[in-house]
C-alpha positions in Angstrom: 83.4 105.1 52.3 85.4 101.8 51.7 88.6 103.2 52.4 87.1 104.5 55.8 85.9 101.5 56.9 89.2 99.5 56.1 91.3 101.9 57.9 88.8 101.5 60.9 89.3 98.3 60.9 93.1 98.0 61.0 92.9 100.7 64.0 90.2 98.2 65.6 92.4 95.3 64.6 95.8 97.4 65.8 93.9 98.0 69.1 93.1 94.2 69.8 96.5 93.5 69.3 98.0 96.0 71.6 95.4 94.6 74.0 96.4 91.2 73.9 100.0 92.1 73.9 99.3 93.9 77.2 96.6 91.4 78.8 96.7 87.9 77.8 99.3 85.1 78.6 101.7 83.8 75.7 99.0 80.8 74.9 96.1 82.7 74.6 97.8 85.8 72.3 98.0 83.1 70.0 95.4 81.4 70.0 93.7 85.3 69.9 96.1 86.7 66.9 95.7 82.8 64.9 92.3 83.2 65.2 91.1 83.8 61.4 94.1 81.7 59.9 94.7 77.7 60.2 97.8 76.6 61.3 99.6 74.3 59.5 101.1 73.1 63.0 100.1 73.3 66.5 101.2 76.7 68.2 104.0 76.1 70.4 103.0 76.1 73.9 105.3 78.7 75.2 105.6 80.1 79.2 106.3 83.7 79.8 109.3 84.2 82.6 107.5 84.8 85.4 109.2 85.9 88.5 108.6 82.6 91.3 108.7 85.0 94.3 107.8 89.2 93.7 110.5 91.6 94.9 110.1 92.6 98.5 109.2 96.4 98.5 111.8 98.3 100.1 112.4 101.9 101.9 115.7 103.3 101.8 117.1 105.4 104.9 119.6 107.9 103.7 121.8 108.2 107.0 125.3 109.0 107.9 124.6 106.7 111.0 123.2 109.6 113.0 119.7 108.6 114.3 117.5 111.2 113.0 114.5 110.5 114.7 112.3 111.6 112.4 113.1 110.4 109.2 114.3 107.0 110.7 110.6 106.9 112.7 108.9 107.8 109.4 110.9 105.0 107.5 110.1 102.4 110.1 105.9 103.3 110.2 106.6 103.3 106.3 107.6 100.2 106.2 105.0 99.0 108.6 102.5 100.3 106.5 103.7 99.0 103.0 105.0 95.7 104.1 108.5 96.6 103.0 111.9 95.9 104.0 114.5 98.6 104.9 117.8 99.5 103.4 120.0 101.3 105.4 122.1 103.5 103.4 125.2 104.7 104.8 127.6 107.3 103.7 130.1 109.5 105.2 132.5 108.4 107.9 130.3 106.2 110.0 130.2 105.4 114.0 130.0 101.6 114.0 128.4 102.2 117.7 125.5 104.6 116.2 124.5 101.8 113.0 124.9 99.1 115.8 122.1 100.9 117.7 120.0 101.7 114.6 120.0 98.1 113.7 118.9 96.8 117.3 115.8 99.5 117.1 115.3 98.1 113.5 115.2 94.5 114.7 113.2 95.6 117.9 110.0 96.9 114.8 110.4 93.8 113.4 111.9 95.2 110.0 114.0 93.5 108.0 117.4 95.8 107.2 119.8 95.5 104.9 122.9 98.1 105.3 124.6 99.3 102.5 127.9 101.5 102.8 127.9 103.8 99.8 131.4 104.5 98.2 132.7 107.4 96.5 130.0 110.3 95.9 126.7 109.7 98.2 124.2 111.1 95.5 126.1 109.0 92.7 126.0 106.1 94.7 122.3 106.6 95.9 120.5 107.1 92.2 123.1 103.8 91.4 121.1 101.5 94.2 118.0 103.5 92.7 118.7 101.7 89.5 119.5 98.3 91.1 116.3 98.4 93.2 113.0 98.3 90.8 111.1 97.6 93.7 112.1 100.9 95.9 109.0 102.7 97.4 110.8 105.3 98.7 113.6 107.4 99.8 113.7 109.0 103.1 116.1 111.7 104.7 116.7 114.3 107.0 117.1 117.7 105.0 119.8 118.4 107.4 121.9 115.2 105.7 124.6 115.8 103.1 124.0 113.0 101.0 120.5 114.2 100.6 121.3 117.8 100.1 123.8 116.8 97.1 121.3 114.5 95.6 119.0 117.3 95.6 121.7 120.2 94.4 122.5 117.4 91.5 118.9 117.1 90.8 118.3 120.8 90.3 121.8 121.8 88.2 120.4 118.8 85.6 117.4 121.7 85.3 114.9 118.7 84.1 117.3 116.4 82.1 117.5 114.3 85.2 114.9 113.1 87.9 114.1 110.7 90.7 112.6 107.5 89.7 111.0 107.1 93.7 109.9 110.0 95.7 112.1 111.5 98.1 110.6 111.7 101.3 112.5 114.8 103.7 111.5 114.8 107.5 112.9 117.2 109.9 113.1 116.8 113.4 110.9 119.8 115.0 112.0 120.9 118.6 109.1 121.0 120.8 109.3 124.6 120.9 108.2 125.0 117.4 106.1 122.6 116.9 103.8 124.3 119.6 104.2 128.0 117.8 103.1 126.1 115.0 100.0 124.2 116.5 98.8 127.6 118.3 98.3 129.1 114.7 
């Protein structure tokens, strides 16, 4: 029975620790872990690294400059929504006069864009600026873009070993036509 009730308490014990690893600031772990011992000399008063300003959240527009009106109008009410910021990622060769015009709608919502110009292989370069930006909501595309179809073809030949850190949003544009077929059902 005693050895029962010591191994309880080091798995109590182990448990208030992981708590106040997880939980409390740097001062108050130790005073919390110090608690049953006297120091010899005063804990040092230490500040965790605290970031000043948070990230801005951010949605990322898979394009090719194109203005696919769906995923571009889904970005922009996401970042309505989630009081993000918009990255703009461009691949392919790009019409300077198309991003131009993407940009002026962007600045018309009142959504702060950045544009990035991805080199070399889109879905490479997309999971790298997945990487880079920890606070990434989402990322949106049309399922008619090639960036996005590679990224996904890349996806499923890893078979598991490799996945998406943020969700993957696809929006197709739906002609008129089809949406009504599919409302009269």
């Amino acid at each position: 029975m005693k050895k029962l009730s010591d191994a309880l308490k080091r798995m109590l014990t182990g448990l208030a620790y992981q708590d106040a690893g997880e939980f409390l600031t740097t001062h108050q772990k130790w005073q919390t872990l110090n608690s049953g011992r006297r120091a010899e000399k005063p804990l040092p008063s230490v500040q965790p690294a605290v970031a000043r300003r948070p990230s801005a959240r951010r949605v990322a527009l898979i394009s090719d400059g194109c203005n696919a009106d769906g995923a571009f109008d889904f970005a922009l009410q996401a970042c309505h929504r989630q009081g993000a910021q918009l990255d703009l990622l461009l691949h392919g060769p790009v019409n300077a006069g198309d991003v131009a015009a993407l940009a002026r709608q962007v600045q018309r919502e009142g959504v702060v864009c950045r544009r990035v110009v991805l080199s070399g292989n889109p879905a490479n370069a997309i999971l790298a600026h997945m990487e880079r930006q920890l606070s990434l909501l989402y990322l949106v595309a049309s399922p008619d873009d090639a960036a996005a179809r590679e990224l996904v073809e890349k996806l499923a030949l890893a078979r598991g070993k490799r996945h998406l850190a943020v969700p993957l949003v696809l929006i197709e544009d739906r002609p008129k036509e089809r949406l009504a077929a599919a409302c009269a059902l």
